[in-house]
C-alpha positions in Angstrom: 106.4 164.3 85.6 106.5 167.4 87.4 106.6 167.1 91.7 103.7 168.8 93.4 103.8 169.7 96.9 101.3 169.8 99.4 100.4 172.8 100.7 100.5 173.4 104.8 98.7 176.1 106.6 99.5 176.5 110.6 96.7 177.9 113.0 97.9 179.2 116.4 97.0 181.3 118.6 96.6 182.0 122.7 94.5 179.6 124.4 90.2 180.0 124.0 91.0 182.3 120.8 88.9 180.1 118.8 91.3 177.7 116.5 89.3 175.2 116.3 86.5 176.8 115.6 88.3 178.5 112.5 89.7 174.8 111.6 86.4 173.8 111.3 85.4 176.9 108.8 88.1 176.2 106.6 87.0 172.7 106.6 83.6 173.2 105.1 84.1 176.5 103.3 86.8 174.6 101.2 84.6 171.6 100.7 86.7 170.7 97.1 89.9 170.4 99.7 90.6 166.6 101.0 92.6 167.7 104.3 94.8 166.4 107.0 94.6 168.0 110.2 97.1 167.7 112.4 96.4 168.4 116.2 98.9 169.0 118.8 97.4 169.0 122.1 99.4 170.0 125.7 99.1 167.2 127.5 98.0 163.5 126.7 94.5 164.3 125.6 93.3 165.4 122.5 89.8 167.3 123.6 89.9 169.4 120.4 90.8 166.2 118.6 87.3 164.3 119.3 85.9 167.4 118.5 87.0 166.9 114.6 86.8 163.1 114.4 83.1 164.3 114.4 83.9 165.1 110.8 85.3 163.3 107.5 88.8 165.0 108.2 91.9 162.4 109.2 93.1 163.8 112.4 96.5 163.4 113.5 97.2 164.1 117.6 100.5 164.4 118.6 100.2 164.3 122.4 102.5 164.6 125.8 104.0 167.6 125.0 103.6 170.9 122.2 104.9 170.8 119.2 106.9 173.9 119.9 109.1 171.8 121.9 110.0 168.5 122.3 107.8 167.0 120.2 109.1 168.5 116.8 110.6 165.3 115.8 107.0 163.8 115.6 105.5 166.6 113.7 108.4 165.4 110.9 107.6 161.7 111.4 103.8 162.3 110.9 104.3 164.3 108.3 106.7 161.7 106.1 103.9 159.0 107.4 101.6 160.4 105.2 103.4 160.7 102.3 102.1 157.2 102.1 98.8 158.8 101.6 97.4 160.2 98.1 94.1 161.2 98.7 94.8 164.5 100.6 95.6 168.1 99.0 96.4 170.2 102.1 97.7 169.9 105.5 96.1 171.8 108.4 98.3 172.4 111.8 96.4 173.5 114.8 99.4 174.0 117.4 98.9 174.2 121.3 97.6 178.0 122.4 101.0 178.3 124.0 103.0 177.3 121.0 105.6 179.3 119.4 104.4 178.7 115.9 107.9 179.1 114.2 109.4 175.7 115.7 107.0 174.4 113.5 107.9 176.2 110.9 111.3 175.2 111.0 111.3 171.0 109.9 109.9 173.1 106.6 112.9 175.1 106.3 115.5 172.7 107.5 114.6 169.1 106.6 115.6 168.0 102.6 112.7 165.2 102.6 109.9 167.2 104.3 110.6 170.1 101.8 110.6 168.4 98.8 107.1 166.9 100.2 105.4 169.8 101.7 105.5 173.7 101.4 104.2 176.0 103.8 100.9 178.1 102.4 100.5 180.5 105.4 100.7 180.7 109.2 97.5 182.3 110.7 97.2 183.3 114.3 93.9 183.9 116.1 93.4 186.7 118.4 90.5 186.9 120.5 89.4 190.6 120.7 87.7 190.2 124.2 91.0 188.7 126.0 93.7 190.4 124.3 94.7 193.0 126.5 95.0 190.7 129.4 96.7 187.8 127.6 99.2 190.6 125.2 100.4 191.6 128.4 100.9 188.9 130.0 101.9 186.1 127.9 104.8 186.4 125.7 104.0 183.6 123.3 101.1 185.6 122.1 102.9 188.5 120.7 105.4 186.0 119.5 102.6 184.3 117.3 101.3 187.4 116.3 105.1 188.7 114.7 105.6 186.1 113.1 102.1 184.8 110.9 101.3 186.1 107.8 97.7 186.2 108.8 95.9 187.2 111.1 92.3 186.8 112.4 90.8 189.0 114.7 88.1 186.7 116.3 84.6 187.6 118.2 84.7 190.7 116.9 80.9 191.0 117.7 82.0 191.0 121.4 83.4 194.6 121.2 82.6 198.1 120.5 83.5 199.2 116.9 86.1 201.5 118.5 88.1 199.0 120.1 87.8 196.8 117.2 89.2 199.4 114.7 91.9 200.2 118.2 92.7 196.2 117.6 93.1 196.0 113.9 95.2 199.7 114.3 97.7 198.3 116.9 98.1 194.8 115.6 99.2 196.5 111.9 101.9 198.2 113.6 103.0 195.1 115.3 103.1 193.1 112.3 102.5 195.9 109.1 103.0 192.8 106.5 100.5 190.8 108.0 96.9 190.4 106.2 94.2 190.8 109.0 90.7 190.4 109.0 88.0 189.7 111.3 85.7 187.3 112.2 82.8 186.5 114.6 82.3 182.3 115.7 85.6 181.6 113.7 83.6 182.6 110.5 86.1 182.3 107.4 83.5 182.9 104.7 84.6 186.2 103.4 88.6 185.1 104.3 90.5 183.7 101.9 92.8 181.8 104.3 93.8 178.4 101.6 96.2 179.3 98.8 97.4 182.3 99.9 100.9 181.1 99.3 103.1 183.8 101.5 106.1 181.9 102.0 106.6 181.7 98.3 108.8 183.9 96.5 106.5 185.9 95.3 105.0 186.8 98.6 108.2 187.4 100.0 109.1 190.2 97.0 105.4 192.0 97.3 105.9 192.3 101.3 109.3 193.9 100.3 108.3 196.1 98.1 105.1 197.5 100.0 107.3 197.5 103.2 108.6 201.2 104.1 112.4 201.0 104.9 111.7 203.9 107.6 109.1 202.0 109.7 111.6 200.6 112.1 110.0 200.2 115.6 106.4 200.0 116.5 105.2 203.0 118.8 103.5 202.8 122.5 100.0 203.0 122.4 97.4 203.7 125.2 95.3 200.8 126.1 91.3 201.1 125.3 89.3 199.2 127.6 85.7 198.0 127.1 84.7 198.4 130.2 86.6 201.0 132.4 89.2 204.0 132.2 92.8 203.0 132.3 96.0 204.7 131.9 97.9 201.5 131.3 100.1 201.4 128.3 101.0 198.2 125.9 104.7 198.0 125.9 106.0 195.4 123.4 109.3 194.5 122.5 109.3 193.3 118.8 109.4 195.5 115.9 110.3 195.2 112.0 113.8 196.3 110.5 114.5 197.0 107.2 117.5 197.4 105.1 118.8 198.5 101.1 121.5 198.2 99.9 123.3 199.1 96.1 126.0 197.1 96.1 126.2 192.7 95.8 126.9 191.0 98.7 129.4 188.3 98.6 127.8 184.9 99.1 130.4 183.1 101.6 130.4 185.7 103.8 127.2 186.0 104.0 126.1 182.5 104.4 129.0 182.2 107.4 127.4 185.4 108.9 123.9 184.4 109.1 124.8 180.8 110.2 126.4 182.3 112.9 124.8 185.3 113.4 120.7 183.6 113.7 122.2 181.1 115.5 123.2 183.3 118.7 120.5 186.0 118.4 117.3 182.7 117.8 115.9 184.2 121.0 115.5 187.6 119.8 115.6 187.7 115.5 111.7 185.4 115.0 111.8 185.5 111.0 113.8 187.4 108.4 113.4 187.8 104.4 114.7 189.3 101.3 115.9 189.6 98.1 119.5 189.5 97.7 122.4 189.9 95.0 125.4 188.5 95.4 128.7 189.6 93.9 129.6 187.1 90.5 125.9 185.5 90.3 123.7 186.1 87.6 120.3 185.8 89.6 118.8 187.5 92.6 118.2 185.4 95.6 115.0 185.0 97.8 116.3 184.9 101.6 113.8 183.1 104.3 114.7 182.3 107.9 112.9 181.5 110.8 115.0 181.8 114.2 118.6 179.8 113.6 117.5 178.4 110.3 117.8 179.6 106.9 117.6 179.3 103.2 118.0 180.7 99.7 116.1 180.2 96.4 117.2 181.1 93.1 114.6 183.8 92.0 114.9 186.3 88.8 118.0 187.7 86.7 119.9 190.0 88.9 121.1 193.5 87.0 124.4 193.5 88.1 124.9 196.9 87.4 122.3 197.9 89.7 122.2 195.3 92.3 119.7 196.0 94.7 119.2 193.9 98.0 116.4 194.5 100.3 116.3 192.4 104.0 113.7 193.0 106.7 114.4 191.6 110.4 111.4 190.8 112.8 112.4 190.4 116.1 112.3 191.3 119.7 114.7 194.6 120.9 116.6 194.9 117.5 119.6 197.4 117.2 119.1 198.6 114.0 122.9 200.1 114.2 124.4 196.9 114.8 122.1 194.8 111.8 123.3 197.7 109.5 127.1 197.8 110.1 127.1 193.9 110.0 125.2 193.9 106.9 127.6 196.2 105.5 130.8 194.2 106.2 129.2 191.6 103.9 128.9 193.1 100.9 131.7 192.5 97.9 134.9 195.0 98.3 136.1 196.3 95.3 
């Protein structure tokens, strides 16, 4: 009998951006979902917690701490805890407004049991369009959520003028161009398709690739637009996307030495890579994920080893495209 795995969507965002609120849609716009919601909470209190008990959805708090941190240990036990359960189809994680979303993201990526269990649908971040100039500049762990979802939901965006709301969706494209993002007002999901969306699968990862432009390699300065008041103050963010081709196959034990070592000392500034990759002597292409020091491949399609063709992209904080390349290089097969 063939194994199915549950599907896991993440919500984060910056504190007050409205998670729960969009936990909540999904709950009763996908009404033919049976759903665990897992809550981490900063502190020993669940407040958004005994909010959803209000609801038929099983709620799991993981408390005195964020699961970005300490606690990621107890994300894995909860999560093999319900493996015990069968009459659940999807997992919800609503992390703490200052969690970096990718430690959870991780246990999915790195842990044999929870993979074979679990796989990841999408990770959405909420933005609140009223606070984000104040909070982008202020709080790194918001642009950090932002790089690295998939989605992303611009919410009350019946708070601002329609030209800062098209200035938002603009500027957060070129901080994250292979993100989805829509908009919202109240946490409204209805016209969203945020279940199912499946963009840590393979195929995700080879449609980003291909509509990802090689020559987009950082993200410009823009002015800020305020709602309320003139201002000559500039957003100034360090992350950007890098991406690479290459026509020749890499070889496989290099490369897996190089990015073990290589993610593992840059974790604080490389958030997520992906790619397709050919290596030198194997038939079939390879689908590349990592998230910070932890990677992994998949076995994808046939690989034309007469015209291998690799494609990586990089997202990370004050990348040097120069030294990515001329690494990337020294892996590939001699001849």
């Amino acid at each position: 009998m063939t194994h199915t795995r549950i599907p896991v969507t993440i919500i984060t965002g910056f504190l007050g951006a409205g998670k729960t609120t969009v936990v909540q849609s999904i709950i009763q716009k996908y009404r033919k979902k049976t759903c665990v919601v897992i809550e981490n909470e900063f502190g020993e209190i669940g407040i958004d917690g005994s909010i959803l008990k209000n609801t038929d959805t099983t709620v799991f708090e993981i408390s005195n701490g964020c699961i970005c941190c300490n606690v990621s240990a107890n994300l894995c036990q909860v999560l093999l805890q319900l493996k015990e359960e069968s009459h659940y189809n999807h997992v919800l994680i609503e992390t703490t407004g200052i969690a970096d979303p990718l430690s959870v993201v991780t246990p999915f990526l790195e842990n044999t049991e929870i993979q074979y269990l679990y796989m990841i649908d999408s990770v959405v971040c909420v933005v609140d369009a009223i606070d984000f100039e104040d909070v982008y500049q202020q709080y790194p762990e918001l642009r950090c959520q932002i790089a690295s979802a998939d989605t992303i939901l611009i919410n009350k965006i019946d708070l601002v003028t329609p030209e800062y709301a098209q200035f938002l969706q603009q500027y957060i494209t070129e901080l994250n161009s292979m993100a989805r993002i829509y908009s919202s007002s109240f946490g409204n999901i209805h016209d969203v398709e945020i279940l199912d969306s499946n963009a840590y699968s393979s195929a995700a990862i080879s449609l980003s690739l291909q509509s990802f432009s090689i020559s987009a390699d950082t993200v410009p300065v823009h002015k800020s637009i305020l709602l309320q008041k003139e201002s000559e103050q500039q957003f100034v963010h360090e992350y950007m996307s890098l991406g690479f081709e290459f026509f020749s196959p890499f070889n496989i034990d290099k490369m897996t030495v190089w990015l073990r070592n290589f993610l593992y000392f840059n974790k604080h500034s490389i958030l997520r890579a992906k790619g397709i990759i050919c290596f030198s002597g194997l038939s079939e292409t390879y689908y590349f994920q990592a998230v910070r020091g932890t990677f992994m491949f998949e076995q994808g399609e046939a690989c034309a080893q007469s015209k291998p063709h690799s494609k990586l992209i990089f997202i990370g904080k004050y990348l040097d495209k120069d030294t990515l390349e001329e690494n990337l290089l020294s892996l590939l097969e001699k001849d």
